[in-house]
N, C-alpha and C positions, 0 to 999 in steps of 0.2 A: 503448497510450498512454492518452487520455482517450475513453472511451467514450460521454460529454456532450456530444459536437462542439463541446468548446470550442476557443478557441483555443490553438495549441499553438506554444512560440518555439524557435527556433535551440538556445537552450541547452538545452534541454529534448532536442529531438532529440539534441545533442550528448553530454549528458548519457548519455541511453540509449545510445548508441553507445559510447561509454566506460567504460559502466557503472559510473557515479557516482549512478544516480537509483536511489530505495528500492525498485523492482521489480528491477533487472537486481546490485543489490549480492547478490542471494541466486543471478542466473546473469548472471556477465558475459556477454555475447552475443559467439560467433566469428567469424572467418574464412568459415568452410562458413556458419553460419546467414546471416551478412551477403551471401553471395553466394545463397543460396534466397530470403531475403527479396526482395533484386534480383529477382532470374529471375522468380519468383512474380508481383510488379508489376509485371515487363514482358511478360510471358506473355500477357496481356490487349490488349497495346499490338498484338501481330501481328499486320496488316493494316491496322491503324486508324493508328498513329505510328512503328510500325518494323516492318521486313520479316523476314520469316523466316530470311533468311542472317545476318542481326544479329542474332535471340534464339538460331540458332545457336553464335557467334560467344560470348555470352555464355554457355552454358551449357561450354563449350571454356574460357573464362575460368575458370572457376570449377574445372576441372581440372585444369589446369596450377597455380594457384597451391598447390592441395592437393597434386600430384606437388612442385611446389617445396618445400614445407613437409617432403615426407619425402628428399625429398635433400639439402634445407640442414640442417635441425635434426633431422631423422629421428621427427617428430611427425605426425601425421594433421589437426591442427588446433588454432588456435591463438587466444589470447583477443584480440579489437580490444585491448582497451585495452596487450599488451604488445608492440604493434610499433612500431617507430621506426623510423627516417628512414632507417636503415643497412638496412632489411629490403627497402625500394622500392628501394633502388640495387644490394642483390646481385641481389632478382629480375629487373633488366634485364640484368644480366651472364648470368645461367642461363636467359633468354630470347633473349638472343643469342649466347651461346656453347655453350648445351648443347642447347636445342630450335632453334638456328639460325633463328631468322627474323630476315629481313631488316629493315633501318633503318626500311623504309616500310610494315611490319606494324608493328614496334614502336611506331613514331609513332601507328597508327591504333586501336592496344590503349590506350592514354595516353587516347583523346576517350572512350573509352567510357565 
């Protein structure tokens, strides 16, 4: 982002995330990187603000939704900026009807 420790807004974050700002137009950022970024700043967190069964938990996240990605669309990974709203409602059907977990996993994958 800004390596001046300036201040940095919403949109900006947003921005990068969707890959609309002048660095990420030459690489939108994925799926997989967006889940390594995560893991990566929380990897730090273990023991200090989350437990070990939670960065578990997450790194199982980030597997699953790449297994999803090659069962629903048959891709390995996919750009932020082309999922929409229809992508978060099949992956809860193929979390609950193909990896079977229960209503009260599913709920607890949603806070994460």
């Amino acid at each position: 982002m800004k390596a001046n420790q300036e201040d940095i807004t919403v949109d900006e974050i947003r921005n990068r995330l969707m890959g609309k700002d002048e660095a990420s137009k030459k690489h939108a950022i994925t799926i997989s990187e967006l889940c390594e970024l995560h893991n990566h700043q929380y990897e730090g967190l273990v023991g200090i603000e989350i437990g070990k069964i939670t960065f578990n938990r997450y790194k199982l996240y980030k597997g699953r939704i790449l297994d999803f990605l090659v069962y629903k669309y048959q891709v390995s990974d996919i750009q932020i900026d082309l999922i929409k709203y229809s992508f978060a409602m099949e992956y809860e059907i193929y979390l609950k009807s193909i990896v079977k977990l229960h209503q009260n996993h599913w709920s607890s994958l949603c806070n994460i």
